[in-house]
C-alpha positions as CSV (number, residue, x, y, z in Angstrom):
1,X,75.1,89.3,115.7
2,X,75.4,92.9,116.9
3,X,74.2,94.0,120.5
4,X,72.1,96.9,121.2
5,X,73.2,99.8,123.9
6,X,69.8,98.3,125.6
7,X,71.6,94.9,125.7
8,X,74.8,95.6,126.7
9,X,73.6,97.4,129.4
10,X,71.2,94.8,130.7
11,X,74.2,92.0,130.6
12,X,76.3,94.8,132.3
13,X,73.5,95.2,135.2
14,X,73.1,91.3,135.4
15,X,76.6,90.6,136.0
16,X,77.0,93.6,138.3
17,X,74.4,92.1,140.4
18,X,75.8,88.6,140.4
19,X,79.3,90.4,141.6
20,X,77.2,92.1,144.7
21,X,75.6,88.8,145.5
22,X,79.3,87.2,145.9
23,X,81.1,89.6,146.9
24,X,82.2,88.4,150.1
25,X,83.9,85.5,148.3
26,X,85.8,87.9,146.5
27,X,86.9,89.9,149.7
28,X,88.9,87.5,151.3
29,X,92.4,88.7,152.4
30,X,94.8,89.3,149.2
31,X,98.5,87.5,149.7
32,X,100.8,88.5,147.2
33,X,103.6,85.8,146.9
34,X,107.2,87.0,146.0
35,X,110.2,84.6,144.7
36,X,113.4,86.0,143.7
37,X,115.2,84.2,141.8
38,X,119.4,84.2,141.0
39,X,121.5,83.2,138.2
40,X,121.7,79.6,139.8
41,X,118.0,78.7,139.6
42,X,118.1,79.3,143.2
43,X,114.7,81.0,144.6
44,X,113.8,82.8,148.0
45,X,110.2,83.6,149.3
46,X,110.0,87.3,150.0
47,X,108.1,90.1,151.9
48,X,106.7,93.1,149.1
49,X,108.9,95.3,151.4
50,X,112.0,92.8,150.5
51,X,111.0,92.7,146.7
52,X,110.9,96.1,146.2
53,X,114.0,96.7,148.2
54,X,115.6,94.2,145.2
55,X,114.0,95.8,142.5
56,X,115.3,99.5,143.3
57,X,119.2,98.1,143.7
58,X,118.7,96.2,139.9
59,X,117.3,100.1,138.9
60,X,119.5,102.2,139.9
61,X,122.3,99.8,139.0
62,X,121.0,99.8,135.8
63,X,119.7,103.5,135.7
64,X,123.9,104.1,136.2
65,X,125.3,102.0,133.6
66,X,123.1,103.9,131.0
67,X,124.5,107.0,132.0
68,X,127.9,106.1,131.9
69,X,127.1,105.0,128.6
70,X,125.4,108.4,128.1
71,X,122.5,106.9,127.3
72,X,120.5,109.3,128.6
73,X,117.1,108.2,127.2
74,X,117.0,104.7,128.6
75,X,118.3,106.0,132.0
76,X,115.3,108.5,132.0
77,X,112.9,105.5,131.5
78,X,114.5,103.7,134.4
79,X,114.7,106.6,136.5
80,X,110.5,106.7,136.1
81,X,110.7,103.0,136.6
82,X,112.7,104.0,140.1
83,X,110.6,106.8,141.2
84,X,107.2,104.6,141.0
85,X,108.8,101.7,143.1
86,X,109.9,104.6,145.8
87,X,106.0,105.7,145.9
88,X,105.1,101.7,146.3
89,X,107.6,101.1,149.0
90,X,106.4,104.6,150.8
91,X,103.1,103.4,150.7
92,X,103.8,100.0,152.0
């Protein structure tokens, strides 16, 4: 079975309105939960700040491992990687 446009676009305005009519239960205050997590199984609750902060260290270790082993692709792809957390944390 095959949907019209005409279909599609009345499903599309039904479930748009059902969004509007709960949208305050979708508003609530977002919490995003960060565990970090070590070669011993052992884990730690972090800030986004703190995450972040762990994140860029693994990078740019990384990022200078590659280049040593003139990899030079690979390190370009973690240097993106590095320059997005940066604009994250700057944000924060």
């Amino acid at each position: 079975m095959t949907l019209s446009d005409h279909d599609i676009e009345r499903i599309a305005e039904a479930l748009l309105k059902k969004l509007i009519e709960h949208k305050d239960t979708f508003q609530g205050e977002v919490t995003n939960e960060y565990i970090l997590q070590d070669e011993m199984g052992n884990s730690k609750h972090v800030t986004e700040r703190e995450y972040y902060m762990f994140e860029l260290e693994n990078l740019i270790r990384l990022e200078k491992i590659y280049a040593e082993a003139e990899e030079y692709e690979k390190a370009n792809i973690i240097k993106n990687k590095i320059l997005k957390i940066k604009l994250k944390l700057s944000k924060l």
